[in-house]
py3Dmol code that shows the C-alpha trace and the ligand (Angstrom):
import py3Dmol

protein = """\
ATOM      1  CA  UNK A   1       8.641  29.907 -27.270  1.00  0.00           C
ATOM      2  CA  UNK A   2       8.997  32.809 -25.093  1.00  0.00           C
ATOM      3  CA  UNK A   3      11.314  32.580 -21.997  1.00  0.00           C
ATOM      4  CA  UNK A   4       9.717  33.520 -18.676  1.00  0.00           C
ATOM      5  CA  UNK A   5      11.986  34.311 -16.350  1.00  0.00           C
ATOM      6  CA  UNK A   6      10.926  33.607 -12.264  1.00  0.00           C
ATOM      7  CA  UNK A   7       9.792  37.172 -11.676  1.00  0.00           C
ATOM      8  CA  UNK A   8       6.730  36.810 -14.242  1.00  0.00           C
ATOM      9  CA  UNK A   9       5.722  33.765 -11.245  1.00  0.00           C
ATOM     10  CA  UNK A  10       2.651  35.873  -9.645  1.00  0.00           C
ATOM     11  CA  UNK A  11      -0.070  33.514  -8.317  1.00  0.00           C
ATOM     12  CA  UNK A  12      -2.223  34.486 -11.332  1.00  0.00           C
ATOM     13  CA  UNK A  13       0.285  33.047 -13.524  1.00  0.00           C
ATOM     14  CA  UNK A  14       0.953  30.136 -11.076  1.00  0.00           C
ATOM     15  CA  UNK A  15      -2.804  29.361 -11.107  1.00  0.00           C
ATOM     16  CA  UNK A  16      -3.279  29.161 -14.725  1.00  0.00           C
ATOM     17  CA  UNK A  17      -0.586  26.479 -15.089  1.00  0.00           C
ATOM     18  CA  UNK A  18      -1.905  24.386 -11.982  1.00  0.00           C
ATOM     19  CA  UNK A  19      -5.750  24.257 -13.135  1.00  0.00           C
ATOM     20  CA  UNK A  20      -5.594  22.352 -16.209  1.00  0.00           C
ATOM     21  CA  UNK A  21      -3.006  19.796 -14.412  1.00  0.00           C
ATOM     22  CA  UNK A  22      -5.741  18.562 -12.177  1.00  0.00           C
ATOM     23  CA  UNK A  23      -7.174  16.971 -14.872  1.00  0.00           C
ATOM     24  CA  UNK A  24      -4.129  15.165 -16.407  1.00  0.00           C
ATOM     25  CA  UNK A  25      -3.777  14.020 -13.052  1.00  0.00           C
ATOM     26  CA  UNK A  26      -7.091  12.694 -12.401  1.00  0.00           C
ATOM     27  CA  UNK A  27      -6.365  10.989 -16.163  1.00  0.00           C
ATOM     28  CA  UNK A  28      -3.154   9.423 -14.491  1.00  0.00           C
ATOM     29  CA  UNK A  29      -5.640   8.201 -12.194  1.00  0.00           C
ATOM     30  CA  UNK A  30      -5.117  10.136  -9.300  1.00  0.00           C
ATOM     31  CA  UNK A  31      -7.955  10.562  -7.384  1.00  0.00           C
ATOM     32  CA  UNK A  32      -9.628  13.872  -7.051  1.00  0.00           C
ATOM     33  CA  UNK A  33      -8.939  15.131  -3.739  1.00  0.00           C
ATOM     34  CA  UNK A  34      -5.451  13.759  -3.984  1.00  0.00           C
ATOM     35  CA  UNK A  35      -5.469  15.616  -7.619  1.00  0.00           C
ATOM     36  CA  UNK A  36      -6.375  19.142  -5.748  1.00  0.00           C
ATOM     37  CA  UNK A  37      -4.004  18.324  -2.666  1.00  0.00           C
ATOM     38  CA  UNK A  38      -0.904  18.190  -5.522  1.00  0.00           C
ATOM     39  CA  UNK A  39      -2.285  21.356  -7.365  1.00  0.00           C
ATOM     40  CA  UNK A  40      -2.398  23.433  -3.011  1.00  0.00           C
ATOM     41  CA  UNK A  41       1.146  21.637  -2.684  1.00  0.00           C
ATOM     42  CA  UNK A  42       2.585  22.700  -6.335  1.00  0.00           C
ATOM     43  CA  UNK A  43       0.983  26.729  -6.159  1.00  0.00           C
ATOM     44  CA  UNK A  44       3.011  26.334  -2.543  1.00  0.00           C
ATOM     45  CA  UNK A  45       5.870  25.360  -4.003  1.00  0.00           C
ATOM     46  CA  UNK A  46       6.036  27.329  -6.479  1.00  0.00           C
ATOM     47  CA  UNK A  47       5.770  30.623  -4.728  1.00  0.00           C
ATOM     48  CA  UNK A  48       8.029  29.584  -2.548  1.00  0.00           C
ATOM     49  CA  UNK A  49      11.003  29.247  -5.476  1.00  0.00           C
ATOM     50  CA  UNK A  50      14.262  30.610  -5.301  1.00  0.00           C
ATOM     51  CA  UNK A  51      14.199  33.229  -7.937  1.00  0.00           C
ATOM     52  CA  UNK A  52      17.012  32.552 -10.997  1.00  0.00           C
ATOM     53  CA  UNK A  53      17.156  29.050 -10.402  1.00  0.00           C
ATOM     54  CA  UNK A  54      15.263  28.580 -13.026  1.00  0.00           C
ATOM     55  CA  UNK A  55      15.238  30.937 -16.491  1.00  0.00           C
ATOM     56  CA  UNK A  56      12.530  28.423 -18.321  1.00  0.00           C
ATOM     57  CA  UNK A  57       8.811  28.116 -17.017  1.00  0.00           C
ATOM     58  CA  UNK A  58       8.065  24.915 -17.988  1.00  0.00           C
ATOM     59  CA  UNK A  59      11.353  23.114 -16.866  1.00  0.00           C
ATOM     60  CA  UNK A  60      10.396  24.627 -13.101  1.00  0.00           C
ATOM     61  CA  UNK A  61       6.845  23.313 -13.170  1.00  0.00           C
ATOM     62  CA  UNK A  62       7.954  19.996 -13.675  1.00  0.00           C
ATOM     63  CA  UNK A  63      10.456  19.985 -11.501  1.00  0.00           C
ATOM     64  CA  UNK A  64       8.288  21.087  -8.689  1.00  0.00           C
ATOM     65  CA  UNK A  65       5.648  19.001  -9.595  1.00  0.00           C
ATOM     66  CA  UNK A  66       8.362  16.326  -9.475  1.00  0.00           C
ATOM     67  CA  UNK A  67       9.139  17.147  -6.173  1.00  0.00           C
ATOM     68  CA  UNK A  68       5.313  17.104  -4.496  1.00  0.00           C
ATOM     69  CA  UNK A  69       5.107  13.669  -6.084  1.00  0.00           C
ATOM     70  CA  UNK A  70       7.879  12.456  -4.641  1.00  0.00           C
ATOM     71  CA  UNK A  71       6.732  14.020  -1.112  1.00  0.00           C
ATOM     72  CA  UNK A  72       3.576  12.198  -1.184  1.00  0.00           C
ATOM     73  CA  UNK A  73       4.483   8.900  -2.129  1.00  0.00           C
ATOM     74  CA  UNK A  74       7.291   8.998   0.203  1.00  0.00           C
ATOM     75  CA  UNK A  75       4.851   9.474   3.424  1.00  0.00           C
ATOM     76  CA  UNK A  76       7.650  10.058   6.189  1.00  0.00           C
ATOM     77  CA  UNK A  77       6.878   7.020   8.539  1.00  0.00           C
ATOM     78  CA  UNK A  78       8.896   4.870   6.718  1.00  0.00           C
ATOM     79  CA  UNK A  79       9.210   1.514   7.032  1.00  0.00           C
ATOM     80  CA  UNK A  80      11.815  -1.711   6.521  1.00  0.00           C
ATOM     81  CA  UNK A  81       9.943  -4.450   7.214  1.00  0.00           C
ATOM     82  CA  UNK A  82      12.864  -7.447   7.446  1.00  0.00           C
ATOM     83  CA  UNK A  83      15.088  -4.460   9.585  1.00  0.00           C
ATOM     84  CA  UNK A  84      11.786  -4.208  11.856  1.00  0.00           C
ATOM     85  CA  UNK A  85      11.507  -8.131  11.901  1.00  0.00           C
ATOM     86  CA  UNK A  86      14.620  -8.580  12.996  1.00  0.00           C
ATOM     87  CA  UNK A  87      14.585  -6.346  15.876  1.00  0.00           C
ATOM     88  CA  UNK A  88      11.344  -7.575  17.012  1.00  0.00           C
ATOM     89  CA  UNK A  89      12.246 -11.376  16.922  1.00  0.00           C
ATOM     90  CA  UNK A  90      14.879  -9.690  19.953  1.00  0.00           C
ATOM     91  CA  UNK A  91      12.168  -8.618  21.702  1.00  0.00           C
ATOM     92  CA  UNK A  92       8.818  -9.547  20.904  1.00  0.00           C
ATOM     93  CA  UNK A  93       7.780 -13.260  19.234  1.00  0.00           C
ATOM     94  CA  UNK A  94       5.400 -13.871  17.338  1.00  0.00           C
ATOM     95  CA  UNK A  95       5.321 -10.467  15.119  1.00  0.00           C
ATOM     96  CA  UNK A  96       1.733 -10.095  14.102  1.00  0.00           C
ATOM     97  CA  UNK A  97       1.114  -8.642  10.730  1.00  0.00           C
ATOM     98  CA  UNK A  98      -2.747  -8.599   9.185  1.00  0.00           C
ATOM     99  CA  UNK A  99      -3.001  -8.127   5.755  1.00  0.00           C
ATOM    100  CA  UNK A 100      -6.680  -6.371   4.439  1.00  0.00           C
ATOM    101  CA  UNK A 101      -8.327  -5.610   0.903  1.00  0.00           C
ATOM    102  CA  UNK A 102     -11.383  -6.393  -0.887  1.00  0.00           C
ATOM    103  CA  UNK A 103     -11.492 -10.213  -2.730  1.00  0.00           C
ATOM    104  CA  UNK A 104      -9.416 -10.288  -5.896  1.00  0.00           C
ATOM    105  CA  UNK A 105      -6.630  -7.579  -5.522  1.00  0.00           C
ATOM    106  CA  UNK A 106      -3.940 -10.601  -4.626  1.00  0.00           C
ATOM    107  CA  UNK A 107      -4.133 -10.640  -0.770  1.00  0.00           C
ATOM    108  CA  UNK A 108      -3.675 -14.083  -0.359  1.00  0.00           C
ATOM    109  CA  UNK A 109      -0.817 -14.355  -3.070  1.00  0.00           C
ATOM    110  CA  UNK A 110       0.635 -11.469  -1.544  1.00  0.00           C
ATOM    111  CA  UNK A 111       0.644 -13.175   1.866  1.00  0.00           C
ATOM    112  CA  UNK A 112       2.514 -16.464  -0.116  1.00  0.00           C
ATOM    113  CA  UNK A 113       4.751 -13.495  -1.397  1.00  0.00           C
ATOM    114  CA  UNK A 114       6.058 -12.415   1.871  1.00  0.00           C
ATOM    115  CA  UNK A 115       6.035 -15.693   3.414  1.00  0.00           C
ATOM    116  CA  UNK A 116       8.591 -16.709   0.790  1.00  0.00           C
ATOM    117  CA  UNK A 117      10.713 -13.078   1.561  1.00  0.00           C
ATOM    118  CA  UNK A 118      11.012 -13.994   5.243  1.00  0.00           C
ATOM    119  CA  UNK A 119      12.145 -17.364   4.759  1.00  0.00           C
ATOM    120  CA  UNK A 120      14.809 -16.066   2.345  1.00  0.00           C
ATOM    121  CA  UNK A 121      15.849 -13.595   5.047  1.00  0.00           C
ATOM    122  CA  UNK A 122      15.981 -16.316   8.139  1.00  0.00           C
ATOM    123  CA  UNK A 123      12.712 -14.993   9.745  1.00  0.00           C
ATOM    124  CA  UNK A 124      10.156 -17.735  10.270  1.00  0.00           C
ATOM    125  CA  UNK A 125       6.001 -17.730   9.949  1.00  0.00           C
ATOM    126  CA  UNK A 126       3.011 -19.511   9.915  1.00  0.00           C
ATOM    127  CA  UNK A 127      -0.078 -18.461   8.326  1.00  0.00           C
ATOM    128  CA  UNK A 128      -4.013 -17.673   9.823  1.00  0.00           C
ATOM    129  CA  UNK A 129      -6.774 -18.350   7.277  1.00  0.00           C
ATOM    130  CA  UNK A 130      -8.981 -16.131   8.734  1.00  0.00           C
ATOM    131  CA  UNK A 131     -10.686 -15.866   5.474  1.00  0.00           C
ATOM    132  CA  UNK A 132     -13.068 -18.416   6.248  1.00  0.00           C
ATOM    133  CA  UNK A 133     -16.232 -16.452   4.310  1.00  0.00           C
ATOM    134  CA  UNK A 134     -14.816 -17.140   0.311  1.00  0.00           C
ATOM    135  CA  UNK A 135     -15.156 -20.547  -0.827  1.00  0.00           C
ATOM    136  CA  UNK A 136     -12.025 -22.319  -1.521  1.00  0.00           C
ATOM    137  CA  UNK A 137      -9.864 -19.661   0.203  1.00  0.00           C
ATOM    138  CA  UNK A 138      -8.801 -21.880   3.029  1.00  0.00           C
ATOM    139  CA  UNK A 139      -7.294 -24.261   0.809  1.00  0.00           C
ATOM    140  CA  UNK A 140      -5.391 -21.696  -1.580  1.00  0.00           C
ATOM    141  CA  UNK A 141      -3.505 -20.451   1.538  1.00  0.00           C
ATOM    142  CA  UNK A 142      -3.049 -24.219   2.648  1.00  0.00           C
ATOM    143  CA  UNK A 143      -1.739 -24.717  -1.061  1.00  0.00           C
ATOM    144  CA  UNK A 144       0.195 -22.107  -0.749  1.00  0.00           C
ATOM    145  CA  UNK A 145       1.839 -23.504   2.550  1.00  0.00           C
ATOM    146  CA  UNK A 146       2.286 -26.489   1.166  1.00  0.00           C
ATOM    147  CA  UNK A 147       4.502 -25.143  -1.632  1.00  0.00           C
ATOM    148  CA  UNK A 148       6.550 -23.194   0.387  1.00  0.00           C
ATOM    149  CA  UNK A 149       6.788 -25.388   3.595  1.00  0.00           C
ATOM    150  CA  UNK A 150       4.870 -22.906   5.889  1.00  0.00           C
ATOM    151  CA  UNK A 151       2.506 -23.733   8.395  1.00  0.00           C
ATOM    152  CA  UNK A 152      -1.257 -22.692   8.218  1.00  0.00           C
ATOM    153  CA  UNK A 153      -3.541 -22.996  10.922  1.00  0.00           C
ATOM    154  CA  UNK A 154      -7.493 -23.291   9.926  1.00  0.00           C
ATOM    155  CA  UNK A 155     -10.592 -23.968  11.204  1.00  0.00           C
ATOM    156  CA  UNK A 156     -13.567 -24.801   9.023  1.00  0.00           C
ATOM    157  CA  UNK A 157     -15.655 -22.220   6.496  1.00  0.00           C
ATOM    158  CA  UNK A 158     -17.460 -19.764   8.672  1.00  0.00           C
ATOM    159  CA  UNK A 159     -15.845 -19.826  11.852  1.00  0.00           C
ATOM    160  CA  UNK A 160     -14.735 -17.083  13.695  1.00  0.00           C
ATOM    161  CA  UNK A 161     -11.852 -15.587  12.008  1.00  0.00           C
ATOM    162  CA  UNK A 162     -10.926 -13.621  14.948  1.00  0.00           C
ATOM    163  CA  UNK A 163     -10.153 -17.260  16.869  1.00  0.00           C
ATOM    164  CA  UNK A 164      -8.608 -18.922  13.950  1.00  0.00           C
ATOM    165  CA  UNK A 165      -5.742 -15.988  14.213  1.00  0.00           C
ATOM    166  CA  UNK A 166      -5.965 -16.093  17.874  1.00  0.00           C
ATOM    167  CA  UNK A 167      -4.902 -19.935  17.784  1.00  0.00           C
ATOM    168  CA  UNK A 168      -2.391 -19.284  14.930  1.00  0.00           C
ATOM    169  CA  UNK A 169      -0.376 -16.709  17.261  1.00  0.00           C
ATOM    170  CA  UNK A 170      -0.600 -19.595  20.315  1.00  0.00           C
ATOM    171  CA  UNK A 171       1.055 -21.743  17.559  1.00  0.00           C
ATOM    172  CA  UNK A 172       4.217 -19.041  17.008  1.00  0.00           C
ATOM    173  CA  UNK A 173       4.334 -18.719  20.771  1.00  0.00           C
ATOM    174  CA  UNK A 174       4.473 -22.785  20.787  1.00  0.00           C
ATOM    175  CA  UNK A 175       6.903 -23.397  18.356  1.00  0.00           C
ATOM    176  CA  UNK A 176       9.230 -19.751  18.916  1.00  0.00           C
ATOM    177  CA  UNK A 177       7.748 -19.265  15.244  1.00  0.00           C
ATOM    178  CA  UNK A 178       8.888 -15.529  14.358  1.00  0.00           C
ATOM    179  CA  UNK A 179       5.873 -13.674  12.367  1.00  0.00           C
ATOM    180  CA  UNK A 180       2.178 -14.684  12.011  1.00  0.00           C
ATOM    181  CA  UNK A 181       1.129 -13.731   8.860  1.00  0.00           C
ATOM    182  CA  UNK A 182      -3.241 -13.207   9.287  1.00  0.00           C
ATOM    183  CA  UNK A 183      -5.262 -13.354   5.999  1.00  0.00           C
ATOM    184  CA  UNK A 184      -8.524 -11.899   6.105  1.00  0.00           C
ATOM    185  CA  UNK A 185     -11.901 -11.936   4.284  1.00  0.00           C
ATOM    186  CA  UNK A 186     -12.711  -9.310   1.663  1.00  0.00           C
ATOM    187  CA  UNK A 187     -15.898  -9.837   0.472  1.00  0.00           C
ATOM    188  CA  UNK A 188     -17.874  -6.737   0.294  1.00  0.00           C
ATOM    189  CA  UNK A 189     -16.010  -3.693   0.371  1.00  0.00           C
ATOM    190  CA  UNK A 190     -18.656  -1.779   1.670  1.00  0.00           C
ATOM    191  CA  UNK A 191     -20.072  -4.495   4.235  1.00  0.00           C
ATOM    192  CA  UNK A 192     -20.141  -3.091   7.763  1.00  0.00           C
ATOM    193  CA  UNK A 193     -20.765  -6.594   9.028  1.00  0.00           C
ATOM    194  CA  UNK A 194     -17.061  -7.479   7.130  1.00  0.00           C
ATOM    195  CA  UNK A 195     -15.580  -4.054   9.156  1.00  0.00           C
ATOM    196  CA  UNK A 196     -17.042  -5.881  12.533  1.00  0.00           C
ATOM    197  CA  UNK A 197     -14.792  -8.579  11.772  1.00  0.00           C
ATOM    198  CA  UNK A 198     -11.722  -7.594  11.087  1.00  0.00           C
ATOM    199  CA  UNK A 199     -12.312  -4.952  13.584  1.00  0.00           C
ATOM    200  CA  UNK A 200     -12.823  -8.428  16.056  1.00  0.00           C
ATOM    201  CA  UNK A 201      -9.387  -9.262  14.349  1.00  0.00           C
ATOM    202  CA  UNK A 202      -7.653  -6.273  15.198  1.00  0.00           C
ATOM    203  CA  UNK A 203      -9.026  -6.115  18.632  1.00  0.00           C
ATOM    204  CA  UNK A 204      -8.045  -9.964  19.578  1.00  0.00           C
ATOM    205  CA  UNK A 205      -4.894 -10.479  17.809  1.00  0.00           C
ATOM    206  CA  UNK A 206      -3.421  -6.700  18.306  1.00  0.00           C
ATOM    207  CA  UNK A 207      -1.487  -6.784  15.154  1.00  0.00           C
ATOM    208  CA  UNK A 208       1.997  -5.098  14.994  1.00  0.00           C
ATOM    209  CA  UNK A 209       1.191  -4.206  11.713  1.00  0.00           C
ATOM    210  CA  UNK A 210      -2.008  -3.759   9.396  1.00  0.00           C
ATOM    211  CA  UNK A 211      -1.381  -4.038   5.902  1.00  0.00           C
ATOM    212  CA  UNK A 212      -3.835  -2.727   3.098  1.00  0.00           C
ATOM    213  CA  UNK A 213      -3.188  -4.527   0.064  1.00  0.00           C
ATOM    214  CA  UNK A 214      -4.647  -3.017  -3.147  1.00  0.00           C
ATOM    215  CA  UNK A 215      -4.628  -3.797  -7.053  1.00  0.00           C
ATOM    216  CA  UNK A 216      -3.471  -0.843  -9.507  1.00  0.00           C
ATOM    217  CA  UNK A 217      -5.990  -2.104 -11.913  1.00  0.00           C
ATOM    218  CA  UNK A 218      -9.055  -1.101  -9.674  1.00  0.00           C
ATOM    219  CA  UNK A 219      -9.272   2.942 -10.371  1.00  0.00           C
ATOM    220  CA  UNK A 220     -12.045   4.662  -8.414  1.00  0.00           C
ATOM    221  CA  UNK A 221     -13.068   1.682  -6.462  1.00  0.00           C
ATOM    222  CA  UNK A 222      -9.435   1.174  -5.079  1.00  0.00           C
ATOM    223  CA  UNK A 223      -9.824   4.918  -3.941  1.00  0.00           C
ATOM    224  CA  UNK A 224     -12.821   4.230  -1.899  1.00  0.00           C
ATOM    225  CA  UNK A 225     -11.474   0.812  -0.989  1.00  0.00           C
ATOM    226  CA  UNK A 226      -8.210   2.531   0.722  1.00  0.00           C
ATOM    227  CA  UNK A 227     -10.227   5.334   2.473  1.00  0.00           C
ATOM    228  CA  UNK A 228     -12.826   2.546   3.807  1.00  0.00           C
ATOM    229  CA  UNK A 229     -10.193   0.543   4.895  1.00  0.00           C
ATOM    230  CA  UNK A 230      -7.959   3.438   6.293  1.00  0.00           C
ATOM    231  CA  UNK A 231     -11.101   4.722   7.815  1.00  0.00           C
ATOM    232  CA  UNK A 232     -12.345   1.705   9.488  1.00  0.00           C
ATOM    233  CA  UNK A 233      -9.337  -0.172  10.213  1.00  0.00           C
ATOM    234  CA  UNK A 234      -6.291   2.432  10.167  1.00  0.00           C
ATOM    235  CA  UNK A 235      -3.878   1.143   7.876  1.00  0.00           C
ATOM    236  CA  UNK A 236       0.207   0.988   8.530  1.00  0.00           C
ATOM    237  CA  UNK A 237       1.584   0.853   4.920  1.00  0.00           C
ATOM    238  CA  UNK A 238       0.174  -1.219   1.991  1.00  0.00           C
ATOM    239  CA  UNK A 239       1.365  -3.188  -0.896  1.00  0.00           C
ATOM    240  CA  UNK A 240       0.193  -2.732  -4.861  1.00  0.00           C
ATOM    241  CA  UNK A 241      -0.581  -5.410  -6.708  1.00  0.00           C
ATOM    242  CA  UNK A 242      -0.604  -5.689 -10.493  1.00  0.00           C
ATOM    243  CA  UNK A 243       2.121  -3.269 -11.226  1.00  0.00           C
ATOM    244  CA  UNK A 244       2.844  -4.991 -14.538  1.00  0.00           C
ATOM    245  CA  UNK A 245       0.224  -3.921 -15.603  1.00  0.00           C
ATOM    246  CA  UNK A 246       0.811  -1.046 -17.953  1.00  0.00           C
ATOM    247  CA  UNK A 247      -0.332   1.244 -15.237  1.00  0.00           C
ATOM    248  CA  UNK A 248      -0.111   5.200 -14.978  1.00  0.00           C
ATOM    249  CA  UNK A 249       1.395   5.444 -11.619  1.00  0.00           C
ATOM    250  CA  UNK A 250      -1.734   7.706 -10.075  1.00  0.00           C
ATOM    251  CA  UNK A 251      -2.885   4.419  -8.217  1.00  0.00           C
ATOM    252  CA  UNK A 252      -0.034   4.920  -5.964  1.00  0.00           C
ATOM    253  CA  UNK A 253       0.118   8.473  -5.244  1.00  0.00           C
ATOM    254  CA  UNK A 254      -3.317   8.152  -4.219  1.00  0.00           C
ATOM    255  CA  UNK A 255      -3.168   4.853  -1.654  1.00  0.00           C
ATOM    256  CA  UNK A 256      -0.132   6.917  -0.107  1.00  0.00           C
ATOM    257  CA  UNK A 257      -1.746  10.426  -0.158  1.00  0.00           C
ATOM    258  CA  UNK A 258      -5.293   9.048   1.384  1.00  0.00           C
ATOM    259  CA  UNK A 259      -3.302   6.632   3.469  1.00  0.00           C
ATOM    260  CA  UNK A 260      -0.643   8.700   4.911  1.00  0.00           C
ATOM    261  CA  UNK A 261       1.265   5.759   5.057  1.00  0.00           C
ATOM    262  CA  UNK A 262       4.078   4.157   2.535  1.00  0.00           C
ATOM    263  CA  UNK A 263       3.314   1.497  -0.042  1.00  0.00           C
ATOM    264  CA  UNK A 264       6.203  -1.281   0.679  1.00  0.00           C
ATOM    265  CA  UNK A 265       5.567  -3.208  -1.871  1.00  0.00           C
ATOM    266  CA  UNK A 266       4.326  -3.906  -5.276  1.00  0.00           C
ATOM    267  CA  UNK A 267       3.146  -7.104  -6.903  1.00  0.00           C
ATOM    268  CA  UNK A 268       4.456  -7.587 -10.138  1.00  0.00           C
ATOM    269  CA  UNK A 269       3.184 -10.999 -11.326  1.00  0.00           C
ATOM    270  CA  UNK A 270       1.908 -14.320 -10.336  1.00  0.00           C
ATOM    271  CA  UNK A 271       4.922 -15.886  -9.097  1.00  0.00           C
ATOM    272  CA  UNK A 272       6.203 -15.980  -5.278  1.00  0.00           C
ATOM    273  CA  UNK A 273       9.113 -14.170  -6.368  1.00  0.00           C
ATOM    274  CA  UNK A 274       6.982 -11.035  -8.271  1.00  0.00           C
ATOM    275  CA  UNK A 275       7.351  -9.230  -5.056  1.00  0.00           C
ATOM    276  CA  UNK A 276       9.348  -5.506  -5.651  1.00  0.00           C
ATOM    277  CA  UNK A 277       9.954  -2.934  -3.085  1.00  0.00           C
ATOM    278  CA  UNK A 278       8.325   0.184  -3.774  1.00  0.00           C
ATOM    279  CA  UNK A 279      10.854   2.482  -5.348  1.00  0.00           C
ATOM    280  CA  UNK A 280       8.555   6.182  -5.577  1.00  0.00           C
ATOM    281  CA  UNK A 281      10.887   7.619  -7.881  1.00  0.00           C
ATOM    282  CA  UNK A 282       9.692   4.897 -10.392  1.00  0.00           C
ATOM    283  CA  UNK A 283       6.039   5.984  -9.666  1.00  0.00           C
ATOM    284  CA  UNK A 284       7.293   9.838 -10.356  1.00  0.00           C
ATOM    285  CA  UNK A 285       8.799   9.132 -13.334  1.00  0.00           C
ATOM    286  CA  UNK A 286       5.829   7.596 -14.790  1.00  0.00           C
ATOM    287  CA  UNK A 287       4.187  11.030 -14.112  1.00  0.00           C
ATOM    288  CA  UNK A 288       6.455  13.254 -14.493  1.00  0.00           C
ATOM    289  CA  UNK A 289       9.410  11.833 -16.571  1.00  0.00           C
ATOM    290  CA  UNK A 290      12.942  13.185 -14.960  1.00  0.00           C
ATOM    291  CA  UNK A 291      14.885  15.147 -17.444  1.00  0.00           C
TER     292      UNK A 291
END
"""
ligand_1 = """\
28
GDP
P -7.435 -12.339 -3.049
O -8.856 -12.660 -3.379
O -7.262 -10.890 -2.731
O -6.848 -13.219 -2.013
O -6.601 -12.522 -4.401
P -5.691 -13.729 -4.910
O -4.410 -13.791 -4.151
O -6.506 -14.953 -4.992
O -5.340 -13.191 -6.371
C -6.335 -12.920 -7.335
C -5.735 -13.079 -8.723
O -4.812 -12.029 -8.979
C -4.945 -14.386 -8.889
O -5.186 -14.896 -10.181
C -3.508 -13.937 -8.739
O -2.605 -14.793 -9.397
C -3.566 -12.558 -9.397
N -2.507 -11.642 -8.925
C -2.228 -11.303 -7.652
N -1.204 -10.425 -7.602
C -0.833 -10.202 -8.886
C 0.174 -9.342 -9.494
O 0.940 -8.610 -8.858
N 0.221 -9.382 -10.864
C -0.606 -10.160 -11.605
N -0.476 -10.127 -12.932
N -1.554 -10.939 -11.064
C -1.661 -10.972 -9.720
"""
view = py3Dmol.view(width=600, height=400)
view.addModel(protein, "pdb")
view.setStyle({"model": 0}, {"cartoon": {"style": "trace"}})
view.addModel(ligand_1, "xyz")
view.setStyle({"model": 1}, {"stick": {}})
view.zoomTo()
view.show()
């Protein structure tokens, strides 16, 4: 193969190599505008490279490519969430956190997830079923408190969700409980009447933190479900469920880049302890593989 040295780099040549990758992106399932947002970011880049760093063509496409991944699914508010517990339980009790997705993509095991990771790191919780649409929902979170000794405070099926987290956060303040964990309903994802409600949520309970919880399974729909929810709601940093899955790793670029916030976490089974934090150089090397 013939070498191309830096030099032959002109944004002709830079173009031809970016077009065709929007399409093995959008067949890594990255969405489309994120798709065209890493092509801008990679023609950037690579006008921008030092000249003689690299003598090979290929090699420097990939690293830069590489490199925009790792940009976008490293948004930079980062965010620890045990570090960030612990300071608040100094300052602020209860910690609110409301967790949001559509039914199915393993909110409410995800909720049982973290429940179990705070109790393993000292901090305490109760949870809100403010799910109270679904049938059976309030008892799988009250199953899932029983299992792991946490608290859940419930009303019946088709109260007001917004009051059921309002009384769960009296119950922290009550018992110096540290974090409130809020589930929420999911049934339509394109229901305005289900944005009125957890916007109600949002508005009474003031959560510290909004999670968006999606499943890597879901393709286009967990696309529009992240820029609905982002949209609506405003989301601080979401976790991925279904990462055993043998997915492509374009799920996640796309929930960060549409999200501008990080993915913390990734659900990687059905068990309490299938809970992973979100390492983005795994995601990149699913993509791009690192030399
Ligand atoms: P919700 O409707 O969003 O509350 O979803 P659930 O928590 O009820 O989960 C829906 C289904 O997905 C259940 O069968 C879960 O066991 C399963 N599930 C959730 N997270 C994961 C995951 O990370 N991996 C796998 N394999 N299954 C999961």
């Amino acid at each position: 193969m013939k070498k191309v040295t830096i030099t032959d780099f002109s944004p002709k040549t830079i173009n031809k190599v970016t077009k065709p990758l929007k399409d093995v992106l959008i067949q890594n399932e990255v969405a489309v505008k994120t798709a065209e947002a890493v092509c801008e970011k990679l023609n950037q880049k690579l006008l921008q490279t030092e000249r003689g760093r690299f003598s090979n063509a290929s090699s420097l496409v990939l690293f830069a490519l590489r490199e925009v991944m790792l940009e976008i699914l490293s948004p930079p508010q980062e965010l620890n969430l045990i570090e960030t517990l612990r300071k608040a339980k100094e300052s602020k009790s209860p910690y609110v956190i409301a967790f949001f997705g559509v039914n199915g993509v393993g909110k409410t095991l995800s909720i049982a997830k973290i429940g179990q990771y705070l109790q393993d790191n000292g901090i305490t919780c109760v949870f809100a079923a403010g799910d109270t649409y679904r049938a059976g929902s309030i008892q799988q979170l009250e199953k899932h408190g029983e299992n792991l000794g946490i608290r859940v405070i419930a009303q019946t099926y088709g109260s007001d969700a917004a009051a059921v987290s309002f009384d769960a956060i009296n119950h922290a303040i009550a018992y110096k409980i540290n974090v409130v964990l809020i589930d929420t309903a999911g049934r339509i994802e394109t229901s305005s009447n289900l944005m009125a409600e957890l916007q109600k949520i949002c508005k009474v309970t003031e959560p510290d933190l909004k999670i968006f919880v999606g499943d890597a399974l879901t393709g286009n729909s967990l696309i529009s479900q992240v820029t609905l929810f982002n949209d609506k709601i405003g989301i601080d940093a979401s976790i991925l469920n279904k990462m055993d899955a043998d997915v492509k790793g374009g799920a996640a670029v796309s929930v960060t880049h549409i999200s501008q916030r990080p993915i913390i976490f990734i659900g990687t089974g059905q068990k309490y302890k299938d809970l992973e934090p979100f390492i983005p150089e795994e995601i990149a090397d699913k993509i791009v593989p690192a030399k």
